[in-house]
PQR file of N, CA, C, O and H, with PARSE charges and radii, in Angstrom:
ATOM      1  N   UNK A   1     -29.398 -26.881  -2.962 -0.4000 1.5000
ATOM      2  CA  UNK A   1     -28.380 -26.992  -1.926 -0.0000 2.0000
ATOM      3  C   UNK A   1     -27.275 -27.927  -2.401  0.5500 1.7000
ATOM      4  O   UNK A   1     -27.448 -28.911  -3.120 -0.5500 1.4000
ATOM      5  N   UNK A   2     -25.990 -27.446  -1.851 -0.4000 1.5000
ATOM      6  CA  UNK A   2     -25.223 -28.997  -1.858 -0.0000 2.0000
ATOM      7  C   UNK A   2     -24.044 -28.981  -0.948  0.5500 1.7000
ATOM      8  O   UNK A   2     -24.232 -28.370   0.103 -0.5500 1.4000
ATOM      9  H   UNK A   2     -25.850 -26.646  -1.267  0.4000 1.0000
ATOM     10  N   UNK A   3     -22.663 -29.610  -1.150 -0.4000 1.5000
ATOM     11  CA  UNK A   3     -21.528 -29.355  -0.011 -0.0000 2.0000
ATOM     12  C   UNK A   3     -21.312 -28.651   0.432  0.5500 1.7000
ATOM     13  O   UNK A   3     -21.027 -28.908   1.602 -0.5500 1.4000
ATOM     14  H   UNK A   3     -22.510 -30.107  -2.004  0.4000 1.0000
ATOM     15  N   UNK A   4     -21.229 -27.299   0.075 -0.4000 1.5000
ATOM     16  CA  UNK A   4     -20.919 -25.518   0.433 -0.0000 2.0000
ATOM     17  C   UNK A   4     -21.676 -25.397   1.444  0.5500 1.7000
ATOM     18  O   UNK A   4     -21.079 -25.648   2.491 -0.5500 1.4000
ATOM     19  H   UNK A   4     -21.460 -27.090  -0.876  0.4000 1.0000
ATOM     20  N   UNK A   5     -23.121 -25.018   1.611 -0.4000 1.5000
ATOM     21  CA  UNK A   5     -23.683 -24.888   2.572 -0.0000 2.0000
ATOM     22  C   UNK A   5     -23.750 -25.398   4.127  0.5500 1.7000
ATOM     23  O   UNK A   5     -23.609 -26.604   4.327 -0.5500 1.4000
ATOM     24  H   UNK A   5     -23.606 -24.815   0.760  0.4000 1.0000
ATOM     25  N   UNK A   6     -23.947 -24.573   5.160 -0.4000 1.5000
ATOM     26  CA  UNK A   6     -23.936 -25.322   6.382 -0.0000 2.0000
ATOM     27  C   UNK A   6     -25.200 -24.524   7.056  0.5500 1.7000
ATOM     28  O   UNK A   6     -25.333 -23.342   6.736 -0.5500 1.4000
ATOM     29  H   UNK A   6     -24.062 -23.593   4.998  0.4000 1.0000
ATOM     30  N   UNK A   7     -25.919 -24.973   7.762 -0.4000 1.5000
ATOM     31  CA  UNK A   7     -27.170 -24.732   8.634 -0.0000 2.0000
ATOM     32  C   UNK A   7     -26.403 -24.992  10.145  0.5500 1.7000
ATOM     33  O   UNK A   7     -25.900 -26.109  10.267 -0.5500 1.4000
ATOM     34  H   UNK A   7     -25.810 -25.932   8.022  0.4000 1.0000
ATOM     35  N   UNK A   8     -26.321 -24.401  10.875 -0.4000 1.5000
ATOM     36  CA  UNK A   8     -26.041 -24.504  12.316 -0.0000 2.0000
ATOM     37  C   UNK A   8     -26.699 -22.948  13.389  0.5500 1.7000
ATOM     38  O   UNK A   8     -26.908 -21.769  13.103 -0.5500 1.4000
ATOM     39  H   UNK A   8     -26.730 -23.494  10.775  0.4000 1.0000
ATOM     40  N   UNK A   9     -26.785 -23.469  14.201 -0.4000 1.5000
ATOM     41  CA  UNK A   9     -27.254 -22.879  15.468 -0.0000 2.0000
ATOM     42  C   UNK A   9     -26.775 -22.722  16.951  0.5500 1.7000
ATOM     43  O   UNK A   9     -25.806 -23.336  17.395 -0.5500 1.4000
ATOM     44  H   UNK A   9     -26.615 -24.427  14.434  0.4000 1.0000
ATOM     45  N   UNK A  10     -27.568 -21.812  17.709 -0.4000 1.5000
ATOM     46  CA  UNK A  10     -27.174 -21.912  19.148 -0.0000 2.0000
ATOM     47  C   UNK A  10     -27.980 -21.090  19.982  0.5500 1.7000
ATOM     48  O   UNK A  10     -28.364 -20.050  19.447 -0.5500 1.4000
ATOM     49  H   UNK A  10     -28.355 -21.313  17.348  0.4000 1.0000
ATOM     50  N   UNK A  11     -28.294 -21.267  21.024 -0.4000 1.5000
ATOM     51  CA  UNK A  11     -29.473 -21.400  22.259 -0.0000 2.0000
ATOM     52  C   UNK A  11     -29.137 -21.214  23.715  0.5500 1.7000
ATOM     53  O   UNK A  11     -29.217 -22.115  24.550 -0.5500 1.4000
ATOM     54  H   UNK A  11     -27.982 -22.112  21.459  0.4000 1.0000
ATOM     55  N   UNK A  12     -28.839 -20.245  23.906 -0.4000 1.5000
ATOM     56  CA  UNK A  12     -28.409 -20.668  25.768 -0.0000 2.0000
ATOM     57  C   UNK A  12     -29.221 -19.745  26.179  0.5500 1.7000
ATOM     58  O   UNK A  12     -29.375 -18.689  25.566 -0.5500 1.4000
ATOM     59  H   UNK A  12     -28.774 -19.513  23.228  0.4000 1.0000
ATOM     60  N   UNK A  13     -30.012 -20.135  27.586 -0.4000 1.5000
ATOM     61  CA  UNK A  13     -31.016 -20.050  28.708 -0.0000 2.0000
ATOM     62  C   UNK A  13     -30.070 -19.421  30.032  0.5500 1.7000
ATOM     63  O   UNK A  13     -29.208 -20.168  30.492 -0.5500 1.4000
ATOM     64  H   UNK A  13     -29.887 -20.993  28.084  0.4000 1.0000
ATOM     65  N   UNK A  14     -30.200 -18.410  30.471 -0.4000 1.5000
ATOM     66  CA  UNK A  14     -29.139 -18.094  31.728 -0.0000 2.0000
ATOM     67  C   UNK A  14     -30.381 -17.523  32.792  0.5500 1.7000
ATOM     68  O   UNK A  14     -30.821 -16.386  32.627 -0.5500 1.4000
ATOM     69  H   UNK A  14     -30.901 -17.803  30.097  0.4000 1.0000
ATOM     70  N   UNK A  15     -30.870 -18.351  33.818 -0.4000 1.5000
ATOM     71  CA  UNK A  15     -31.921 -17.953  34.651 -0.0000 2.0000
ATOM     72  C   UNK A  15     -30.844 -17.345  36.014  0.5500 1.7000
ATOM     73  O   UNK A  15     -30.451 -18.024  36.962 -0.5500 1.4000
ATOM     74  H   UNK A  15     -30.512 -19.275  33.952  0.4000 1.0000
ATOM     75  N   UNK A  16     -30.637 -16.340  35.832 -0.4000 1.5000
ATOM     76  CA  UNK A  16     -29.945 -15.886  37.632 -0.0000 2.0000
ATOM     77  C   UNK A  16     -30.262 -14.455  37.361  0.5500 1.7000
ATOM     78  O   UNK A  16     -30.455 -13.987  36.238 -0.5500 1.4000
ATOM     79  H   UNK A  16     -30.956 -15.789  35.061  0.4000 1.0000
ATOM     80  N   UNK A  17     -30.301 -13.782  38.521 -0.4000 1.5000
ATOM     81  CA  UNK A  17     -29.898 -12.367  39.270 -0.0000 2.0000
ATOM     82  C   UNK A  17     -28.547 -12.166  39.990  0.5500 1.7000
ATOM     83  O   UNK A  17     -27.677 -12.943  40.383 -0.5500 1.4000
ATOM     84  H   UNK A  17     -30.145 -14.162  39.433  0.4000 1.0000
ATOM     85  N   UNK A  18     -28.680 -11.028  40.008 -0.4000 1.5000
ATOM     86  CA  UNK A  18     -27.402 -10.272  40.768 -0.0000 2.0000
ATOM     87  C   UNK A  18     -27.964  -9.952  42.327  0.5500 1.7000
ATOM     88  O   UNK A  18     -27.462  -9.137  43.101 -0.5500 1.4000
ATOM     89  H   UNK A  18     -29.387 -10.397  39.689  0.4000 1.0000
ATOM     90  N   UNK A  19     -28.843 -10.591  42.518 -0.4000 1.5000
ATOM     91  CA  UNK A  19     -29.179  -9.802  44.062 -0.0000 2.0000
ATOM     92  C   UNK A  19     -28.752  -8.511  44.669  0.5500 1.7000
ATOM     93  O   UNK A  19     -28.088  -7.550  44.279 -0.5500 1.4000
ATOM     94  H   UNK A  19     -29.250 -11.253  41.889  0.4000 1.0000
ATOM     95  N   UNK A  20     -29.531  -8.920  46.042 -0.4000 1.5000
ATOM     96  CA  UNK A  20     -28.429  -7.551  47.081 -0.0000 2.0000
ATOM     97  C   UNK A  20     -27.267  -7.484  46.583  0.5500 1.7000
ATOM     98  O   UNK A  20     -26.869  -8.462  45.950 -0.5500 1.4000
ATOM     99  H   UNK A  20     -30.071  -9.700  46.358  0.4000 1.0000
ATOM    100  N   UNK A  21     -26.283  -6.148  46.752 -0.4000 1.5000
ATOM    101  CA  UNK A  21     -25.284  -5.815  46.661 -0.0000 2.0000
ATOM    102  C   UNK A  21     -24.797  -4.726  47.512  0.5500 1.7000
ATOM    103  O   UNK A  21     -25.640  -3.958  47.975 -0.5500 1.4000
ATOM    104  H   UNK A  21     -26.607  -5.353  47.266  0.4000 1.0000
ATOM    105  N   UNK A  22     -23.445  -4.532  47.810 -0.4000 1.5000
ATOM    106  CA  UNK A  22     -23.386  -3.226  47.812 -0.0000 2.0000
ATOM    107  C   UNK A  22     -21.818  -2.899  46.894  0.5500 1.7000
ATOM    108  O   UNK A  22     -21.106  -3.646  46.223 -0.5500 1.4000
ATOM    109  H   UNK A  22     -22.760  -5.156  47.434  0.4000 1.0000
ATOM    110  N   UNK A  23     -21.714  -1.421  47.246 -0.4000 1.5000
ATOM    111  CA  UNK A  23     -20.681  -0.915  46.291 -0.0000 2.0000
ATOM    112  C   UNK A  23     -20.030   0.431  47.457  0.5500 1.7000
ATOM    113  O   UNK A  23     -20.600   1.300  48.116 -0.5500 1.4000
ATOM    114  H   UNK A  23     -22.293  -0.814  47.791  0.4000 1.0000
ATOM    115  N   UNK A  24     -18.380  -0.015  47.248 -0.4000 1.5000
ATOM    116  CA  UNK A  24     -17.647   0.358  48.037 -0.0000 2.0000
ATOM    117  C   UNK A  24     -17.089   1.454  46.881  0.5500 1.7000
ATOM    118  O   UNK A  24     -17.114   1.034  45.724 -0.5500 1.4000
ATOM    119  H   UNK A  24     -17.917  -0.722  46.712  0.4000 1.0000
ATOM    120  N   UNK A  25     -16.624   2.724  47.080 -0.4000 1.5000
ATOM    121  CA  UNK A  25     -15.908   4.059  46.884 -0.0000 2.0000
ATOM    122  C   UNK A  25     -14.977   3.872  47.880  0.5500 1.7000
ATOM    123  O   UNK A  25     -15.238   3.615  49.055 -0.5500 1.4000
ATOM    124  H   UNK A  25     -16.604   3.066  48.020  0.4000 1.0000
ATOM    125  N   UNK A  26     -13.649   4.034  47.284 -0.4000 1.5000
ATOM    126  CA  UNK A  26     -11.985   4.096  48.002 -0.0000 2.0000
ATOM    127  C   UNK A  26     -11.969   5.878  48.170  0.5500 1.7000
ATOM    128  O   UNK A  26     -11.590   6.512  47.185 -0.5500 1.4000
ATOM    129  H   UNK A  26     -13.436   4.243  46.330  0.4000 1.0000
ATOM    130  N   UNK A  27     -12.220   6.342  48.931 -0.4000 1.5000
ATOM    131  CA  UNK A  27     -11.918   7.614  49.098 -0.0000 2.0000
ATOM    132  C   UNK A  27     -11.550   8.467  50.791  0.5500 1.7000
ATOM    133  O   UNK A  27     -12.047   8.256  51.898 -0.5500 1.4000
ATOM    134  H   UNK A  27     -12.528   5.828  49.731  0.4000 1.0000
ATOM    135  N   UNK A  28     -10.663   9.289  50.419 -0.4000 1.5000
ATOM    136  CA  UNK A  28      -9.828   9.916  51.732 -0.0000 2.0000
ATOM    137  C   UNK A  28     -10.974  11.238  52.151  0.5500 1.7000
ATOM    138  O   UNK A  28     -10.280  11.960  52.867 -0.5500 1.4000
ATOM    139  H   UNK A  28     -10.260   9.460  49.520  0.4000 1.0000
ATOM    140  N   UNK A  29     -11.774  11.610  52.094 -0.4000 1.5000
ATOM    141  CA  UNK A  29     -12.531  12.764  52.572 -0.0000 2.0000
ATOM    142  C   UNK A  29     -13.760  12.145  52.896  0.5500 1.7000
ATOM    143  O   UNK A  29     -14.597  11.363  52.443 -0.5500 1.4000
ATOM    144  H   UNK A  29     -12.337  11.023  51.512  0.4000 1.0000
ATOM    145  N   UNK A  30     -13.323  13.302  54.531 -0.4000 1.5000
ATOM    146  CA  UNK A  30     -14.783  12.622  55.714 -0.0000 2.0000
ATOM    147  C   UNK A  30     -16.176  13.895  55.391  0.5500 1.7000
ATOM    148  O   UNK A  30     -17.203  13.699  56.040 -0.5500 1.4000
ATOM    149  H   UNK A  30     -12.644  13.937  54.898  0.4000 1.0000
ATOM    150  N   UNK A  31     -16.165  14.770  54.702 -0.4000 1.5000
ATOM    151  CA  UNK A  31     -17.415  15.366  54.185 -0.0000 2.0000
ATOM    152  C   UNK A  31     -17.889  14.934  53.475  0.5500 1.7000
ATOM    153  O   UNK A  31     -17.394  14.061  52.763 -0.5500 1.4000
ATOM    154  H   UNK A  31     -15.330  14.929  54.175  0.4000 1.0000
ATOM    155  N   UNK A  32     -19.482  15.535  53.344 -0.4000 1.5000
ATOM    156  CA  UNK A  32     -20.457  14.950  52.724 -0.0000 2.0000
ATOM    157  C   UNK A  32     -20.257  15.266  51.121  0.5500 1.7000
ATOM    158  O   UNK A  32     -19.850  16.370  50.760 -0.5500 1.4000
ATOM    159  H   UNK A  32     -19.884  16.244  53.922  0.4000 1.0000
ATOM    160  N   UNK A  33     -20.562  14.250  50.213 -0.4000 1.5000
ATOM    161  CA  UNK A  33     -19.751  15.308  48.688 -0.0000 2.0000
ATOM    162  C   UNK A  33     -20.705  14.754  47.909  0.5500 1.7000
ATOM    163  O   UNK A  33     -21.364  13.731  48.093 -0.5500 1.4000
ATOM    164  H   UNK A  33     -20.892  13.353  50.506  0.4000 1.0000
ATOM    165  N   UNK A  34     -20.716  15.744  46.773 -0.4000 1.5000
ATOM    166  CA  UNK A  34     -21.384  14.564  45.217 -0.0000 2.0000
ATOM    167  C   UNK A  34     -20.395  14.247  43.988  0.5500 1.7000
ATOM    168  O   UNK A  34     -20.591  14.186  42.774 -0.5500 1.4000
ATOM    169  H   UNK A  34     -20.180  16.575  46.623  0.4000 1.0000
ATOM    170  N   UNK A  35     -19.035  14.037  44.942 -0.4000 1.5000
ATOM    171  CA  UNK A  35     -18.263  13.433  43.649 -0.0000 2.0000
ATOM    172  C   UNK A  35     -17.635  12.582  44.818  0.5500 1.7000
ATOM    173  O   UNK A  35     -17.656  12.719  46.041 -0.5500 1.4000
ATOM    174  H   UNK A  35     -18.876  14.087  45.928  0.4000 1.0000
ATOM    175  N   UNK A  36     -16.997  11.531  43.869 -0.4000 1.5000
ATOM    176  CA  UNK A  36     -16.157  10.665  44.236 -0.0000 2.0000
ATOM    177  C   UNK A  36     -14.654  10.026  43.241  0.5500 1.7000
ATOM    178  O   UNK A  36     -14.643   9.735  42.045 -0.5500 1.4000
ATOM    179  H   UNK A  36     -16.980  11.420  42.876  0.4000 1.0000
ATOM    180  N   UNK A  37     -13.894   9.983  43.899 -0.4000 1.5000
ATOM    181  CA  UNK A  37     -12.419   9.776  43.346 -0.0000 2.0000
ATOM    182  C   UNK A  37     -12.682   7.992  42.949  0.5500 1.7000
ATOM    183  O   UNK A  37     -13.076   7.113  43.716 -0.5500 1.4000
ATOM    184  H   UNK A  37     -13.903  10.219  44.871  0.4000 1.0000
ATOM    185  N   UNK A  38     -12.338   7.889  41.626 -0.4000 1.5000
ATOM    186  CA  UNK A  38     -12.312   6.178  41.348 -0.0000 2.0000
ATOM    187  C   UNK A  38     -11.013   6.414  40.240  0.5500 1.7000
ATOM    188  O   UNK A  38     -10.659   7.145  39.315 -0.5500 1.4000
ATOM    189  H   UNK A  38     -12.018   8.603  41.004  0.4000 1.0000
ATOM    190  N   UNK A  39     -10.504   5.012  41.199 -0.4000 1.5000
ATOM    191  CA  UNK A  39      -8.794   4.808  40.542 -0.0000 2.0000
ATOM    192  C   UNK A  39      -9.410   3.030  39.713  0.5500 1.7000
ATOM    193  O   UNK A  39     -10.132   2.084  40.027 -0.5500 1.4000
ATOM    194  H   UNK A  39     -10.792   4.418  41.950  0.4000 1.0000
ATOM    195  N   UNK A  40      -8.425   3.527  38.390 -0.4000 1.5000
ATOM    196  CA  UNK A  40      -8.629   2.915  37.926 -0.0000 2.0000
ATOM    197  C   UNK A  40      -7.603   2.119  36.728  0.5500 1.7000
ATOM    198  O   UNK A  40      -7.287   3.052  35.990 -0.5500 1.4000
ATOM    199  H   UNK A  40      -7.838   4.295  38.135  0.4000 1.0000
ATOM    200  N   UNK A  41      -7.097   1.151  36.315 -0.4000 1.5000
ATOM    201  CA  UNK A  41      -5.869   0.823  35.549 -0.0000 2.0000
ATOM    202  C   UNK A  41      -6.038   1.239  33.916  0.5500 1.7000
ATOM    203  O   UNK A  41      -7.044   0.806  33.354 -0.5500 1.4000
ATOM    204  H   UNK A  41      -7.354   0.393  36.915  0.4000 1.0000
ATOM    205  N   UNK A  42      -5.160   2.004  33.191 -0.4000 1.5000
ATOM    206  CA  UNK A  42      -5.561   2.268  31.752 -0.0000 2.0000
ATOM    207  C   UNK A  42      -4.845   1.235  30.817  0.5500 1.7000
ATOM    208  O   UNK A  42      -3.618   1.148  30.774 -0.5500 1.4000
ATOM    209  H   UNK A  42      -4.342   2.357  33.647  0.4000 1.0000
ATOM    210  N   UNK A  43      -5.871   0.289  29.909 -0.4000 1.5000
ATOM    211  CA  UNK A  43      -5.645  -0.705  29.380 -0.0000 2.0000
ATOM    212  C   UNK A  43      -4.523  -0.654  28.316  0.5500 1.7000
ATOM    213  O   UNK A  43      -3.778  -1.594  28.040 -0.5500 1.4000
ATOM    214  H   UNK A  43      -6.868   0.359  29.944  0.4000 1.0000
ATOM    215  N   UNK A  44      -4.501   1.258  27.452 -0.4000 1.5000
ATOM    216  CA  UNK A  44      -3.395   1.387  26.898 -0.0000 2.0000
ATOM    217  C   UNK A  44      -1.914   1.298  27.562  0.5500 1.7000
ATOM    218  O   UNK A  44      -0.909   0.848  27.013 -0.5500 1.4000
ATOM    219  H   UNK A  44      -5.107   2.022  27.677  0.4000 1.0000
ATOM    220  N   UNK A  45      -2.010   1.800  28.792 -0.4000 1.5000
ATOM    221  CA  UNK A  45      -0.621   2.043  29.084 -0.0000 2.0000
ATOM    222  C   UNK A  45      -0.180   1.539  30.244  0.5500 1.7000
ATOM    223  O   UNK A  45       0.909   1.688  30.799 -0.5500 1.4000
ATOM    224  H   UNK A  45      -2.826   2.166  29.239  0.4000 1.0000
ATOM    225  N   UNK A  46      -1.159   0.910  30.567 -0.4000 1.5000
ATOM    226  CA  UNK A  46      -1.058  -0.412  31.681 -0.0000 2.0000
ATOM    227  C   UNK A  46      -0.652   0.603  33.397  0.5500 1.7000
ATOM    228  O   UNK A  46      -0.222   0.091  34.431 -0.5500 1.4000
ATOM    229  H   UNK A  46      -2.044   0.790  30.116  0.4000 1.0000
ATOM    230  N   UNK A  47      -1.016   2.292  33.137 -0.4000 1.5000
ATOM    231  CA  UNK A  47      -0.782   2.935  34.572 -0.0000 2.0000
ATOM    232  C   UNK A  47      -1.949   3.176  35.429  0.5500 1.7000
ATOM    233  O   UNK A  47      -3.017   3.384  34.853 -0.5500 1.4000
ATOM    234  H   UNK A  47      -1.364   2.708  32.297  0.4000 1.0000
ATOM    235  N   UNK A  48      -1.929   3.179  36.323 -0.4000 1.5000
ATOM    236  CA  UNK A  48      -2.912   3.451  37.574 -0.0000 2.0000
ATOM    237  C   UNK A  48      -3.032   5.415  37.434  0.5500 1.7000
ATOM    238  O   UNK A  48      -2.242   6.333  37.653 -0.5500 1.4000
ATOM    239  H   UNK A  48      -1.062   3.010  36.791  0.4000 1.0000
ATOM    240  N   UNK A  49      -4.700   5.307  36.876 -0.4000 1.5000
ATOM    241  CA  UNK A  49      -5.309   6.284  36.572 -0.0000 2.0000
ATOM    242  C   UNK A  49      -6.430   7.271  37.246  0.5500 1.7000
ATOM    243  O   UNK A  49      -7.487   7.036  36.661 -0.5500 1.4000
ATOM    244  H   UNK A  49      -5.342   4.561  36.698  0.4000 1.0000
ATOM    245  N   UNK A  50      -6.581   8.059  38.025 -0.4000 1.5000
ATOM    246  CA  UNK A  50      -7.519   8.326  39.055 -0.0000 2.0000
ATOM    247  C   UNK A  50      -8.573   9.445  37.866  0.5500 1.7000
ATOM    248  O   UNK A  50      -8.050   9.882  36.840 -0.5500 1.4000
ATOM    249  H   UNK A  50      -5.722   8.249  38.501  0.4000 1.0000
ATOM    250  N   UNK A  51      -9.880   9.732  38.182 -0.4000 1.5000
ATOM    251  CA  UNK A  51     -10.457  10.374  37.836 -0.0000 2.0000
ATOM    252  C   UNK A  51     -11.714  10.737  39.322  0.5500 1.7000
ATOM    253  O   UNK A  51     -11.963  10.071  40.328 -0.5500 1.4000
ATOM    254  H   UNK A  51     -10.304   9.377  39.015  0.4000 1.0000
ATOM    255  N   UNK A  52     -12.169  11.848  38.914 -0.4000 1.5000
ATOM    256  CA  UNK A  52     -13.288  12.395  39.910 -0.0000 2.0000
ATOM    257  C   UNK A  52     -14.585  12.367  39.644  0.5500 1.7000
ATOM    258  O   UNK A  52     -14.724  13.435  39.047 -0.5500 1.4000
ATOM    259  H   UNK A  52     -11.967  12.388  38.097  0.4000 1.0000
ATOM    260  N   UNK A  53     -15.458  11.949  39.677 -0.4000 1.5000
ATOM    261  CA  UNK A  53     -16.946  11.502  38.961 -0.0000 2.0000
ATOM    262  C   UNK A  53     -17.911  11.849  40.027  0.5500 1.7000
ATOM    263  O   UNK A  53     -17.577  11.877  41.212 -0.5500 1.4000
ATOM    264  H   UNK A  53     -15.345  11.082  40.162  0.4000 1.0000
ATOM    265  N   UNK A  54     -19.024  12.093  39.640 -0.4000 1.5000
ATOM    266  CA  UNK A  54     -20.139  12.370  40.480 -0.0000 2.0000
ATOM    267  C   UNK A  54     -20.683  11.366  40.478  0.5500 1.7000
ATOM    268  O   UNK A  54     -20.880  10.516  39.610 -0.5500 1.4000
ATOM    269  H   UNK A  54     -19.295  12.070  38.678  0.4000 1.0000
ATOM    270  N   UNK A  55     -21.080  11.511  42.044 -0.4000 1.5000
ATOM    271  CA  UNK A  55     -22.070  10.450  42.752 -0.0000 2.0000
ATOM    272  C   UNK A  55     -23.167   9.790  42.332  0.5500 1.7000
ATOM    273  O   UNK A  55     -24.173  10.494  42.247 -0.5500 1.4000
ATOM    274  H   UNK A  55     -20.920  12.201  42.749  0.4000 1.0000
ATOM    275  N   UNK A  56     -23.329   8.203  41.928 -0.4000 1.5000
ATOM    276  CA  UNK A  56     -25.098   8.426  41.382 -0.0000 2.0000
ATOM    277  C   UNK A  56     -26.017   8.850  41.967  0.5500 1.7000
ATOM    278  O   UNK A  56     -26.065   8.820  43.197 -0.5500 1.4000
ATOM    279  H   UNK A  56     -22.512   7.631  41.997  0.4000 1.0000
ATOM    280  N   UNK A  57     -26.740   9.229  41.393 -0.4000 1.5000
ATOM    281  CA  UNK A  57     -28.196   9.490  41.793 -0.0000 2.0000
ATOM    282  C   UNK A  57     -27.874  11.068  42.220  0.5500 1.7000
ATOM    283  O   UNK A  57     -28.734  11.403  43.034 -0.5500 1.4000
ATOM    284  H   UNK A  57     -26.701   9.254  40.394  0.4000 1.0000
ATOM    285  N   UNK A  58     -27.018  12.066  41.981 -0.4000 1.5000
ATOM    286  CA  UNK A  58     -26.342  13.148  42.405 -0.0000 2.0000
ATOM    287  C   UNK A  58     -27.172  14.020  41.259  0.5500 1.7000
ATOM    288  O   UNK A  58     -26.968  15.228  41.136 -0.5500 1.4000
ATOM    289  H   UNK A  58     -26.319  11.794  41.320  0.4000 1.0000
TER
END
């Protein structure tokens, strides 16, 4: 061994949960559906982007 070398480390412990939750869908239609509309911002072009996705568990 000599000056060149370095030995270092690191260790972190994170004890939590996410508990209960719930999760809100922004959408305009009062029927029952297995998709849902999620708007969303596109990081390339910085515009407000909508797409249609199916429901989980659908």
């Amino acid at each position: 061994m000599n000056e060149n070398w370095r030995v270092s480390g690191f260790y972190n412990y994170l004890d939590s949960s996410v508990g209960p939750h719930s999760a809100f869908f922004q959408d305009d239609r009062d029927e029952e559906r297995e998709t849902f509309i999620h708007t969303y911002i596109d990081r390339a072009t910085g515009m407000q982007m909508t797409s249609e996705l199916d429901c989980p568990g659908m």
